[in-house]
C-alpha positions in Angstrom: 6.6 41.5 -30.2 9.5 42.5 -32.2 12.3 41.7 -29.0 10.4 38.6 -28.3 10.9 38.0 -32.1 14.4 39.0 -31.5 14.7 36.6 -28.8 13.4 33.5 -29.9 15.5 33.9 -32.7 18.7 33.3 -30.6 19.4 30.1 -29.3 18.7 30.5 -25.6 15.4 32.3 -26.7 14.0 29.0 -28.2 15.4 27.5 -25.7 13.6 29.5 -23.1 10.1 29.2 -25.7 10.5 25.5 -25.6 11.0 24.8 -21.9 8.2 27.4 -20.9 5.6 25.5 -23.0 6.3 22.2 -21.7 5.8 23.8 -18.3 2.7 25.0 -19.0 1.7 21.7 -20.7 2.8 19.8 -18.0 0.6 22.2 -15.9 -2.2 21.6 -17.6 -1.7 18.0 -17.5 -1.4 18.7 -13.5 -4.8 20.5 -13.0 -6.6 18.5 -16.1 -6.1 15.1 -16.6 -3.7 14.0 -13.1 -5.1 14.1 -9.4 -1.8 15.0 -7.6 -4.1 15.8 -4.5 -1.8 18.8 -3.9 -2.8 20.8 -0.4 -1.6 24.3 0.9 0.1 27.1 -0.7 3.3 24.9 -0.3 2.6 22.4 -2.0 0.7 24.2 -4.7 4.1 26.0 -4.9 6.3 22.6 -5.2 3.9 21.9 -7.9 4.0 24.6 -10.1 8.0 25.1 -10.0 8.6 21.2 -10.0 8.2 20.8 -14.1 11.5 23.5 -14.8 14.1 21.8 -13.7 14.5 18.4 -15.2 12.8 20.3 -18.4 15.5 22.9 -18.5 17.9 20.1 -17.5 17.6 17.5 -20.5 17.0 21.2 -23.2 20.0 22.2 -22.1 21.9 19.0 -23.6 20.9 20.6 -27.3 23.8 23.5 -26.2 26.6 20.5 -26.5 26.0 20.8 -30.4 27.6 24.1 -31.9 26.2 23.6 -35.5 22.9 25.1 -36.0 21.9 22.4 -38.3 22.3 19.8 -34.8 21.2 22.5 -32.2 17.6 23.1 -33.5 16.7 19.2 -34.6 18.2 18.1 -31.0 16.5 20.3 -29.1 13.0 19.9 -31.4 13.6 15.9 -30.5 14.2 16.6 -27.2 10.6 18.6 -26.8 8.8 16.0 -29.3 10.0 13.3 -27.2 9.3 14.7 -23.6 5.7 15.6 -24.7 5.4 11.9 -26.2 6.4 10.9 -22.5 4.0 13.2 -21.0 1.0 12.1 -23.4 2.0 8.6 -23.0 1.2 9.3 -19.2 -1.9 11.2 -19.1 -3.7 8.0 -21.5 -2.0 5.4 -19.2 -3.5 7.8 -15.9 -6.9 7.6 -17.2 -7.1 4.0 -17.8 -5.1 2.5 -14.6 -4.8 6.1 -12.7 -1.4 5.5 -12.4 1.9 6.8 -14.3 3.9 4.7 -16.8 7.0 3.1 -15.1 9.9 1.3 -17.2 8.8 -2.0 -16.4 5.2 -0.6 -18.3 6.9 0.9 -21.0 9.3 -2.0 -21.7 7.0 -4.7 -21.1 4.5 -5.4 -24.5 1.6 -6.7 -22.9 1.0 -4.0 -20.0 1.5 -1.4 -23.0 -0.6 -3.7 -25.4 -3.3 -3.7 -22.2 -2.8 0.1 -21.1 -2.4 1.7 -24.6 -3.5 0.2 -27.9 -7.0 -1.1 -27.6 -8.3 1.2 -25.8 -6.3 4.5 -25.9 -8.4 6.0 -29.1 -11.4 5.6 -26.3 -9.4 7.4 -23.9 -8.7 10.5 -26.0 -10.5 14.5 -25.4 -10.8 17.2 -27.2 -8.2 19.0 -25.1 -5.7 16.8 -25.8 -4.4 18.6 -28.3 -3.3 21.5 -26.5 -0.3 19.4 -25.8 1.0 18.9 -29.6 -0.4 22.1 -30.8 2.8 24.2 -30.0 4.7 21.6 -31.3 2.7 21.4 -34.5 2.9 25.3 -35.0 7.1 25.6 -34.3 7.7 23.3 -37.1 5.4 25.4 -39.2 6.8 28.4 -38.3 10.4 26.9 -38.7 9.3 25.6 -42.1 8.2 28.8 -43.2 11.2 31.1 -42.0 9.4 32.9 -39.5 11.8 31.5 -36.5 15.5 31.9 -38.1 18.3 29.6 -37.0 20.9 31.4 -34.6 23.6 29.9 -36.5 25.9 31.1 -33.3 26.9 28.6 -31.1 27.0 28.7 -27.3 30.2 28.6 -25.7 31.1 25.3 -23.9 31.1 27.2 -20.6 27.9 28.5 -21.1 26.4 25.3 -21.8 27.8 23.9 -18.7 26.2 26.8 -16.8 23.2 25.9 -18.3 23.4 22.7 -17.1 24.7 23.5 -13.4 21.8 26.0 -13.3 19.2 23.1 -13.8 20.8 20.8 -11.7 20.9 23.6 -8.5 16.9 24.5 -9.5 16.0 20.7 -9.3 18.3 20.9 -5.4 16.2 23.0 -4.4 12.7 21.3 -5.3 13.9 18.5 -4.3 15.0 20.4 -0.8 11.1 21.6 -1.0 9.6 18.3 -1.4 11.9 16.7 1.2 10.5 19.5 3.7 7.2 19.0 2.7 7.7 14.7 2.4 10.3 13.4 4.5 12.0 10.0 2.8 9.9 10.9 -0.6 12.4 8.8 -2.4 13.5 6.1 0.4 9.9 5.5 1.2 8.0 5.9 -1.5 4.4 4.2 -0.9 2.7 6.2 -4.4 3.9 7.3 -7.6 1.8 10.0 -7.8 3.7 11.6 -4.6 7.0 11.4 -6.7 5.4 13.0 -9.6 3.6 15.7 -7.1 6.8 17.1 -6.1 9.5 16.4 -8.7 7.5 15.8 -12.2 6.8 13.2 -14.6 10.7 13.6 -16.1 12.0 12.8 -12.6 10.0 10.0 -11.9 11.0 8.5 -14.8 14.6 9.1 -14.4 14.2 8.1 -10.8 12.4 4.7 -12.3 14.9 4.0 -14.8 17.6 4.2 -11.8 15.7 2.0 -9.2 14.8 -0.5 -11.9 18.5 -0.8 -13.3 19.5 -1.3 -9.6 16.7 -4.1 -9.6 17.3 -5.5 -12.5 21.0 -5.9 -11.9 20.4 -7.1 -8.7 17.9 -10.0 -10.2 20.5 -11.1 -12.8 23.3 -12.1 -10.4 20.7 -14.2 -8.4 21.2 -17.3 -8.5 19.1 -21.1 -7.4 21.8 -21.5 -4.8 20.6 -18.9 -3.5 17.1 -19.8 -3.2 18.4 -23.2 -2.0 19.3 -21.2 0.6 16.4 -19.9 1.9 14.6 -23.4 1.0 17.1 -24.8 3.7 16.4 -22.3 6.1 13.0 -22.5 5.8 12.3 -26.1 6.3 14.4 -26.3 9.2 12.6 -23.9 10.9 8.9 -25.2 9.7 6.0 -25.8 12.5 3.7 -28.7 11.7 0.6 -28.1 12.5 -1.5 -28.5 16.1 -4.0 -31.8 14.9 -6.4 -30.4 17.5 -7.0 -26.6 15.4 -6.0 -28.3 12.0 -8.6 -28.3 9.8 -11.1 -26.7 12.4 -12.4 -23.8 9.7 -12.0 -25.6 6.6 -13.9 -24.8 3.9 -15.5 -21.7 5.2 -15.2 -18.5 3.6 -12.5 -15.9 5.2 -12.7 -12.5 6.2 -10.2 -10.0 6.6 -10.5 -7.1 8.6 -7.4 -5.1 8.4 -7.5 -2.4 11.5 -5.8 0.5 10.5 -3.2 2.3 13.0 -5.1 -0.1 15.9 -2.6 -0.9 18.9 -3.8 -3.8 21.4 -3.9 -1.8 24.4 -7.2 -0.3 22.7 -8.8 -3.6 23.3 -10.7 -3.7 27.3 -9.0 -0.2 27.5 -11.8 2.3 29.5 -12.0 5.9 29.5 -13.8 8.1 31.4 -15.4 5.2 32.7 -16.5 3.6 29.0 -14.8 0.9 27.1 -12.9 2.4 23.6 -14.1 -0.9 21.7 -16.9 -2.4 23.8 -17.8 -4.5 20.3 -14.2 -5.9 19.9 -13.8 -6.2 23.7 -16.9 -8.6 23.5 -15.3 -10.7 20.4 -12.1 -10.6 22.3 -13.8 -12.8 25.1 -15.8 -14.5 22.9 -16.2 -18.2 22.9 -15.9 -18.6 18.9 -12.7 -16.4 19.3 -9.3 -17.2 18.7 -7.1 -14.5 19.9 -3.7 -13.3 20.9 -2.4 -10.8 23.3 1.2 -10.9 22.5 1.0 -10.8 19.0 3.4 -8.0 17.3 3.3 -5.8 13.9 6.9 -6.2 12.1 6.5 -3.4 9.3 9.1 -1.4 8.2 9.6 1.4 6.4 6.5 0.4 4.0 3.9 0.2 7.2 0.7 -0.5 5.9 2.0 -2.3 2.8 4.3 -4.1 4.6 1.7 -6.0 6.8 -0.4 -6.9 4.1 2.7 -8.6 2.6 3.0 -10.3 5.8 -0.3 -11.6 5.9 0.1 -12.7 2.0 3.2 -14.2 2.0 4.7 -14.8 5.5 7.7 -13.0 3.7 9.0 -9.7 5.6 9.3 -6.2 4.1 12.4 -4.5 3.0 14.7 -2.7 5.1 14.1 0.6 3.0 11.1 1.7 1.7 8.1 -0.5 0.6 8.4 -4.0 -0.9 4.8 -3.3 -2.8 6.0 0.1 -4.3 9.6 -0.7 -5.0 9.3 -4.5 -6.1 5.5 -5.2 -6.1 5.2 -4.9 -9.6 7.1 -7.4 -11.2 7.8 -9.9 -7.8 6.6 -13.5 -8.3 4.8 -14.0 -5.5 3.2 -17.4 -3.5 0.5 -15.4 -1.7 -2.8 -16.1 0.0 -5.4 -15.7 -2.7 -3.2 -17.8 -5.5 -2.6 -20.7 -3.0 -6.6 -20.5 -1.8 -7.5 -20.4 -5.0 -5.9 -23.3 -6.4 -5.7 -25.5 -3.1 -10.0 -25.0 -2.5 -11.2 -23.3 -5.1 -11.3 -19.8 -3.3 -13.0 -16.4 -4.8 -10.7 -13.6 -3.7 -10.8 -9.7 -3.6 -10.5 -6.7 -1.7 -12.5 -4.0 -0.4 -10.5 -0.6 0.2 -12.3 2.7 -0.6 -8.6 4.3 -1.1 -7.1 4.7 -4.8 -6.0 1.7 -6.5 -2.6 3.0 -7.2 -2.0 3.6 -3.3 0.9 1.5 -2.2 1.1 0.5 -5.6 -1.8 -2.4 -4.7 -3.2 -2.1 -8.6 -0.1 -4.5 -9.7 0.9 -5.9 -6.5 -2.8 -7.6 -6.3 -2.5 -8.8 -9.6 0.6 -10.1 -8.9 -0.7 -11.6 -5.7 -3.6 -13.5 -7.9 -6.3 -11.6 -6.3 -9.2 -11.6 -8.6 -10.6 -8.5 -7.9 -10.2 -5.3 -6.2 -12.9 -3.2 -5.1 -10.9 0.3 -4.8 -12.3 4.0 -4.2 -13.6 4.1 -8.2 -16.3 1.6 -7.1 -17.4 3.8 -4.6 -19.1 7.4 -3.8 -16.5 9.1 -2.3 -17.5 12.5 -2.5 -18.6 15.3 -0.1 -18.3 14.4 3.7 -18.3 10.6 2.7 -14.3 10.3 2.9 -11.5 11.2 4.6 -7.9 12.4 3.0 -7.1 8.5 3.2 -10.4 7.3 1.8 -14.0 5.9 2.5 -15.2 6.4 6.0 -15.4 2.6 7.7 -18.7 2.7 8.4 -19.4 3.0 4.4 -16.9 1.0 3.5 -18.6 -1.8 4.9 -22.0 -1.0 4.0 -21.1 -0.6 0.7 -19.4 -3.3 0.1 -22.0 -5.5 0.7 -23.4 -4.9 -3.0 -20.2 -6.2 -4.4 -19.2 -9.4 -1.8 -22.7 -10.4 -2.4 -22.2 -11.6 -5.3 -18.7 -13.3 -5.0 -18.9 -17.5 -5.7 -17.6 -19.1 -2.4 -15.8 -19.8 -0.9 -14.2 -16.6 -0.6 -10.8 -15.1 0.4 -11.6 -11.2 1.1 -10.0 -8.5 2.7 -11.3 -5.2 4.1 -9.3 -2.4 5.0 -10.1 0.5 7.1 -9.0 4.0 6.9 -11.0 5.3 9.6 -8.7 5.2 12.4 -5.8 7.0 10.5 -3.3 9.7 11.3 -4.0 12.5 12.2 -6.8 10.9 13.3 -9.7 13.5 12.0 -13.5 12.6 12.3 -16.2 15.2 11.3 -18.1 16.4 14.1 -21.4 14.1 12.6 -19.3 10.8 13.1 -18.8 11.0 16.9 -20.5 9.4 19.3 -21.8 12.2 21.4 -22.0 9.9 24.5 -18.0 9.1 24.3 -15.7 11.3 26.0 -12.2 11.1 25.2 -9.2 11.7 27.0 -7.9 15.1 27.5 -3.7 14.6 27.4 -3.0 18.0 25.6 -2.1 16.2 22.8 -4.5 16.5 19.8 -3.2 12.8 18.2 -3.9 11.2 21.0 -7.4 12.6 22.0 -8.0 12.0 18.7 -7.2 8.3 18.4 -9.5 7.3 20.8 -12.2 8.8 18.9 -11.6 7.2 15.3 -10.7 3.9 17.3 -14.2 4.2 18.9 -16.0 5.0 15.1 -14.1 1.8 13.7 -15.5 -0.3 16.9 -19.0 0.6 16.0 -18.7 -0.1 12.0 -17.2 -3.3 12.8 -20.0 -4.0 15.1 -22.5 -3.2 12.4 -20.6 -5.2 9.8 -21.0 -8.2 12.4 -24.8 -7.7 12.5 -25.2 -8.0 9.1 -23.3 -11.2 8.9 -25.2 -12.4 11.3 -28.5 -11.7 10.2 -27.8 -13.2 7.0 -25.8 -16.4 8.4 -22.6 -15.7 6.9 -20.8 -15.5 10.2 -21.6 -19.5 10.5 -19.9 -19.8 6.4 -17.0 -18.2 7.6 -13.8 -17.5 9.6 -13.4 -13.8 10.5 -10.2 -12.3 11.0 -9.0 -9.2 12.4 -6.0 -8.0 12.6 -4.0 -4.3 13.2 -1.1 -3.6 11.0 0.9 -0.8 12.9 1.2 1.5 15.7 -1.1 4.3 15.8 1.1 6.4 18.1 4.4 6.8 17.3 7.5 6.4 19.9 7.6 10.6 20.0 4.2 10.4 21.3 4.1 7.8 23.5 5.2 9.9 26.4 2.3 11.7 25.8 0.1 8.6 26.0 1.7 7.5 29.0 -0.4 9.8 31.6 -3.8 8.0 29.1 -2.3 4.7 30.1 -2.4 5.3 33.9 1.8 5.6 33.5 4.2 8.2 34.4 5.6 9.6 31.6 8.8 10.4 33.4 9.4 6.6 34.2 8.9 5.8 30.0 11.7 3.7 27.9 12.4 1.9 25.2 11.0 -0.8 26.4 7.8 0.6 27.0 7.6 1.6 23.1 8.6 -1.7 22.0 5.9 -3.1 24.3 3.6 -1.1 22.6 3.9 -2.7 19.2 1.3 -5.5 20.1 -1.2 -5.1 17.5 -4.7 -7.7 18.2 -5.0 -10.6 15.8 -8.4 -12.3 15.9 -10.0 -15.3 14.6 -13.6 -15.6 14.6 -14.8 -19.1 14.3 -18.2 -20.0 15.4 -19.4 -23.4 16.3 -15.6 -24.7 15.4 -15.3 -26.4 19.1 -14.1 -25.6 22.9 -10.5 -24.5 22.1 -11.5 -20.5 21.6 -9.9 -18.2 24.1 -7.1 -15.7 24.6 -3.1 -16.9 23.6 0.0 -15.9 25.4 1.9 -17.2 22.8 4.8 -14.3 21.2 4.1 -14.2 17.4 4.0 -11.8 14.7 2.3 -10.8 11.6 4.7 -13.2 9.7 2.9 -15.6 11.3 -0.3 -14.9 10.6 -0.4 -17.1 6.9 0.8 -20.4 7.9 -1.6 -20.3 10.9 -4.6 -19.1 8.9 -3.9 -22.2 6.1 -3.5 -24.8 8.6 -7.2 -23.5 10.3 -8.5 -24.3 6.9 -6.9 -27.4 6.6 -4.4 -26.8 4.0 -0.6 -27.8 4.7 2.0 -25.3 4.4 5.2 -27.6 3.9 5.3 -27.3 0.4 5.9 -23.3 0.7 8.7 -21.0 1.6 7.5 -19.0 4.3 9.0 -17.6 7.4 6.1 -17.5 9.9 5.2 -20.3 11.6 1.9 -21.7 13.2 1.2 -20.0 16.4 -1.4 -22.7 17.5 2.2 -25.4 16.6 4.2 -26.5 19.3 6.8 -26.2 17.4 6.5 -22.4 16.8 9.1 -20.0 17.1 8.5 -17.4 19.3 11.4 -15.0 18.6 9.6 -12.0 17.0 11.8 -9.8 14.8 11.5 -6.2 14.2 12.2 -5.3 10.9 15.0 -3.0 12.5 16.3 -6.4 13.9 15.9 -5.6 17.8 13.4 -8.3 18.6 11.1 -9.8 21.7 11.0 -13.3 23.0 8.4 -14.4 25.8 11.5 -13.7 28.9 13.4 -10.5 27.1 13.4 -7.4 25.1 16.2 -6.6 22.4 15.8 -3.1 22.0 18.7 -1.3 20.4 21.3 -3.6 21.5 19.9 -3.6 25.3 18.5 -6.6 26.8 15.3 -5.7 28.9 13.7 -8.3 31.4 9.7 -8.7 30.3 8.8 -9.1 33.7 10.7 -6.1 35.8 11.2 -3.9 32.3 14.6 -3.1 33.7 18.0 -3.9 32.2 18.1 -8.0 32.1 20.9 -8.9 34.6 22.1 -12.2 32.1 23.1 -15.6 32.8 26.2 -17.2 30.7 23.1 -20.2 29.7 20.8 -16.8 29.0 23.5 -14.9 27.0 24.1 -18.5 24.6 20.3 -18.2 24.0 19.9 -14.3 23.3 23.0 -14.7 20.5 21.4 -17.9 19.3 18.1 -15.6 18.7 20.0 -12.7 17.7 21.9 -15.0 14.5 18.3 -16.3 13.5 16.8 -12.9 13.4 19.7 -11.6 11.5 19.8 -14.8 9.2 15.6 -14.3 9.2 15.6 -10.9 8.1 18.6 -11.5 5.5 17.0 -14.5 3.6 13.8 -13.2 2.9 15.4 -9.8 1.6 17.3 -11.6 -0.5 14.5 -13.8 -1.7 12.4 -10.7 -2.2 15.0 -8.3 -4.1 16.4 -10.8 -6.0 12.9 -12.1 -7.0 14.2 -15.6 -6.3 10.4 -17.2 -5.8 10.4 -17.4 -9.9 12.8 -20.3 -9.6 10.9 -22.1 -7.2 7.9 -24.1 -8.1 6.5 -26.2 -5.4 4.2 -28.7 -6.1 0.6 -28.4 -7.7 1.1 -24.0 -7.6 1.0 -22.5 -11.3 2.3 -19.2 -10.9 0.4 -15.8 -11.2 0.2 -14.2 -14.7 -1.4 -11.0 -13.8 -2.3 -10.4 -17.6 -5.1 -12.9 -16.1 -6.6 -9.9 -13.9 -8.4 -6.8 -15.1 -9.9 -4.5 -11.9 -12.6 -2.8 -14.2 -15.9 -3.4 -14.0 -16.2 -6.1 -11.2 -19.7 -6.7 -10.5 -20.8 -7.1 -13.8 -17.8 -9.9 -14.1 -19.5 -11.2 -10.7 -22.8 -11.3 -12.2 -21.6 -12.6 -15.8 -20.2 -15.3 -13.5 -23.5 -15.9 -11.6 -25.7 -16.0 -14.9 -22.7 -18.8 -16.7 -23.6 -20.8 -13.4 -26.9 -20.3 -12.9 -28.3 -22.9 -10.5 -24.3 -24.0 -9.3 -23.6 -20.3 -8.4 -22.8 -20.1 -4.6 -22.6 -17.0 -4.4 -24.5 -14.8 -1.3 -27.0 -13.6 -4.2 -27.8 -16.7 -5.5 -28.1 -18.6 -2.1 -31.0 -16.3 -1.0 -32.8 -17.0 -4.0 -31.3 -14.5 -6.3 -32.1 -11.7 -3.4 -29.9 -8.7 -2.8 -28.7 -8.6 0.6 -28.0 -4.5 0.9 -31.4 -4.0 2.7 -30.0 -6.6 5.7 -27.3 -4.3 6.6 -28.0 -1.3 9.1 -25.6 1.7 10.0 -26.5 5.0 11.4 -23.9 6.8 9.3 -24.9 10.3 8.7 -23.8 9.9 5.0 -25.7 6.8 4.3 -28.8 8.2 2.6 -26.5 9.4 -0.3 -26.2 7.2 -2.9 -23.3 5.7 -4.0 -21.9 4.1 -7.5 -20.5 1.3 -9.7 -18.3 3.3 -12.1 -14.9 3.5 -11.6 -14.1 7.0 -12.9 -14.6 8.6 -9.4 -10.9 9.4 -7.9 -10.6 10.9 -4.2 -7.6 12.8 -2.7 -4.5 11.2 -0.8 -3.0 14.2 1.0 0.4 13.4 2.7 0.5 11.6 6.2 3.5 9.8 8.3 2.0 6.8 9.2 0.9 5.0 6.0 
């Protein structure tokens, strides 16, 4: 005791003292009050070396000051103010389960809504395990007990020091890249960042990516958005009179397929059909579908789609629009344009955390009204995978919330199910499905979760049926991204009848059609299956003009697929891109018919290079419009933009039911239509799981382990 004495009495000894209990608050935090969902010894071992660096990093600036009387109140500040940080975090996680970014921090009424009322509520006993060292140095200071080294650290020493830190946060960094490839260049949760470099690096990482942003956002200019205005009008698509209008007023549906290619659709093996209940809707008379219809994502992959289908805006070229911009973007989305063209109800139904992809702000900012994320459901046990609620639950459960929503509603589901790596507990498989047998676990396997998410869907369809919702309604389904990657596809090849020997690159870019559905019963004659090119751009000036709302007014970058006037240059957001006669993949120009290289007329090389400018010109406008947040200056006539101060996620069924009661005999919601009946009982499923009950609060948190294809 006496050497440790000894030691804590020299400068580099309270140093040490003070760095090795902020690591083991920061642990505690960890394991306590933050769900990091760490997995493997690896990880575990990222996570408990992961607080020393940056800690030891901004201590070891206290060394620069060679009085004593600077040293000690430097370094005291230092620890005060990194705990403050900390603290300030683990409130904010229990409230939004999330971590405080700058824009948080800076911005008076997300701190007002996060931290004030509420954060005496949000308090435990334990909490104050993380000032009690504090409290007890300064007491121990104050009465003598730790002396003042009043000898100052050498200038070379202090740099050492310093190099040190910065070589220990290399190598955790060097870790976490091993263990999450592009952690920082495609970042698609905060919570990964913290996992593997701390809460001090994701704020320092936050204060650089929003500086960048914000600097960005104050050289834009309306010129520039007069740009994209231009660009965008020229190459609008007025709407086909013969499908305008043809859904309007019904409630809509989204059914977002996770990881779901369109060769799963009539594709048979061992003799039985993958998706015999899709394959059936595919056909269907009251269907509206498209077989050369292409996911665009980036970087951002699931994220990335949904903005697609919100805002007929693309992603970004790096990372994820949602995670990177999504929290302070002005955006002129789906549910805000329903909502104040026809008076649409909107919200979302994902039994995945909220703060996944960063959809807790990003919906706000959107104007959805509510968000029905993994706290509103019983996640535990068997009932989820890593990526959230099994489909089959999802759906079920779901029922008790979109019962209650006033329509017409705007709604989105989306499924998890049918995820990499693919994973279904033994229970979940249909025992009279045999899959393929490639050698290649991720494919076997995808044929098996794409089977599972056939048959919820199919139940979700009865239930609408039975209840006569599917007549209310437009349904549509759609698949946001590949399933099997291009390193795989050779091994899907010999699954797709193909020699794997023969396979190219145009055979992978082939391979990004994704289905896109639209269920419309008794809407006419004109259902059927479209050759048209399109992509998932498309998808929201196509949806608005089924409903009967024009889409002139907006700046979007899709166009109508059902138009004659539609554009049917699709653009990858890597900027190779498909027409309906050739494939621009990687600066080679493929025939669609022959899948050889295109031997090119001088009329057919004019054409390519006229597509090739507008893809570029595409792709470059809506980045710009999207980093430089240049929506804000545009207000096109009758939108009011989104405050998302307006939208509060907690507690959404009793706000549904609040709404329901103010209403009474006007409410037109589900509920109230069957005479103030639930409909729960209506909906069947033979999921093992289903007998265990499942919740309303919204303090049940699951586990997101790391995956490639989110």
């Amino acid at each position: 005791m006496k050497k440790l004495s000894k030691f804590v009495d020299t400068r580099i000894g309270f140093f040490t003292l003070l760095v090795v209990l902020f690591w083991l608050k920061t642990l505690f935090a960890y394991f306590t009050d933050f769900k990091l969902g760490a997995e493997g010894i690896f990880q575990y071992l990222i996570l408990l070396i992961n607080p020393l660096p940056v800690t030891a990093l901004i201590y070891s600036i206290a060394f620069y000051f060679k009085r004593a009387r600077f040293f000690y109140p430097v370094l005291m500040g230092l620890d005060i103010a990194n705990t403050l940080l900390l603290y300030l975090n683990v409130i904010y996680y229990r409230e939004f389960t999330d971590f405080m970014t700058i824009a948080t921090m800076t911005g008076y009424s997300k701190v007002n809504q996060g931290l004030s009322g509420s954060s005496l509520a949000l308090t435990n006993v334990h909490d104050l395990f993380y000032w009690l060292d504090i409290v007890i140095i300064i007491i121990l200071m104050l009465m003598r007990k730790i002396h003042f080294d009043p000898r100052a650290i050498s200038s070379k020493l202090a740099f050492a020091f310093t190099s040190m830190s910065l070589t220990l946060f290399g190598i955790n960094l060097s870790f976490a890249e091993m263990s999450r490839p592009q952690l920082l260049t495609r970042t698609f949760d905060r919570t990964y960042i913290v996992k593997y470099l701390g809460i001090d690096a994701f704020t320092g990482y936050d204060v650089v990516k929003s500086q960048h942003i914000s600097k960005m956002r104050q050289s834009a200019t309306k010129s520039e958005l007069l740009k994209v205005k231009k660009f965008t009008d020229k190459h609008y698509a007025s709407p086909n009179p013969k499908m305008f209008g043809i859904a309007k007023g019904r409630n809509v549906i989204v059914i977002h397929l996770e990881s779901f290619q369109q060769f799963l659709i009539d594709k048979k093996v061992n003799g039985q059909e993958v998706t015999p209940f899709l394959n059936s809707l595919y056909h269907g008379k009251d269907t509206y579908a498209f077989d050369n219809f292409f996911h665009q994502v980036g970087q951002g992959k699931t994220s990335d789609a949904e903005n697609m289908l919100e805002t007929s805006t693309f992603g970004l070229p790096q990372g994820s629009l949602f995670a990177t911009l999504g929290s302070d973007n002005t955006f002129q989305g789906a549910p805000a344009i329903l909502n104040q063209r026809a008076g649409y109800t909107s919200a979302v139904f994902h039994g995945n955390v909220a703060s996944f992809w960063n959809r807790n702000n990003v919906y706000k900012n959107l104007g959805y009204q509510y968000f029905f994320d993994a706290s509103y459901y019983d996640t535990s046990g068997d009932k989820a995978t890593g990526y959230g609620l099994k489909d089959k639950l999802l759906f079920k459960n779901s029922v008790n919330y979109l019962q209650n929503l006033q329509q017409p509603f705007y709604t989105k589901f989306i499924t998890v199910t049918n995820h990499f790596p693919y994973s279904l507990d033994d229970e979940d498989k249909d025992p009279n499905f045999q899959t393929t047998n490639t050698g290649n676990t991720t494919v076997d396997n995808y044929f098996v979760t794409a089977h599972y998410l056939d048959q919820s869907l199919a139940e979700f369809f009865a239930y609408l049926q039975k209840t006569g919702l599917d007549k209310d309604s437009v349904v549509m389904i759609y698949g946001d991204h590949y399933g099997i990657s291009n390193s795989e596809n050779k091994a899907l090849a010999t699954a797709l009848d193909r020699n794997p020997d023969d396979w190219t690159d145009f055979d992978n870019s082939q391979l990004q059609r994704v289905p896109l559905m639209f269920v419309i019963p008794g809407s006419g004659s004109h259902g059927g299956i479209y050759h048209q090119y399109g992509g998932e751009v498309d998808v929201l000036p196509t949806l608005l003009h089924l409903l009967g709302i024009s889409t002139k007014r907006y700046i979007q970058f899709g166009t109508d697929l059902f138009s004659s006037h539609h554009n049917q240059v699709v653009a990858f957001r890597n900027r190779d891109f498909v027409t309906p006669r050739f494939s621009n993949i990687g600066g080679t120009i493929y025939d669609n018919k022959t899948g050889k290289i295109a031997k090119l007329t001088e009329k057919q090389k004019k054409r390519l290079k006229k597509d090739r400018e507008f893809v570029n010109t595409e792709l470059s406008l809506s980045d710009s419009l999207n980093e430089k947040n240049l929506l804000r200056f545009y207000h096109p006539k009758g939108f009011k933009a989104v405050n998302p101060a307006n939208y509060n996620y907690s507690n959404g069924l009793k706000r549904e039911k609040r709404i329901e009661k103010k209403l009474g005999n006007k409410s037109t919601s589900i509920f109230s239509k069957n005479g103030n009946r639930s409909t729960v009982d209506d909906y069947t499923t033979d999921a093992p799981e289903q007998n265990h009950s499942s919740t309303d609060s919204n303090r049940i948190k699951i586990t997101n382990p790391d995956g490639n294809n989110k």
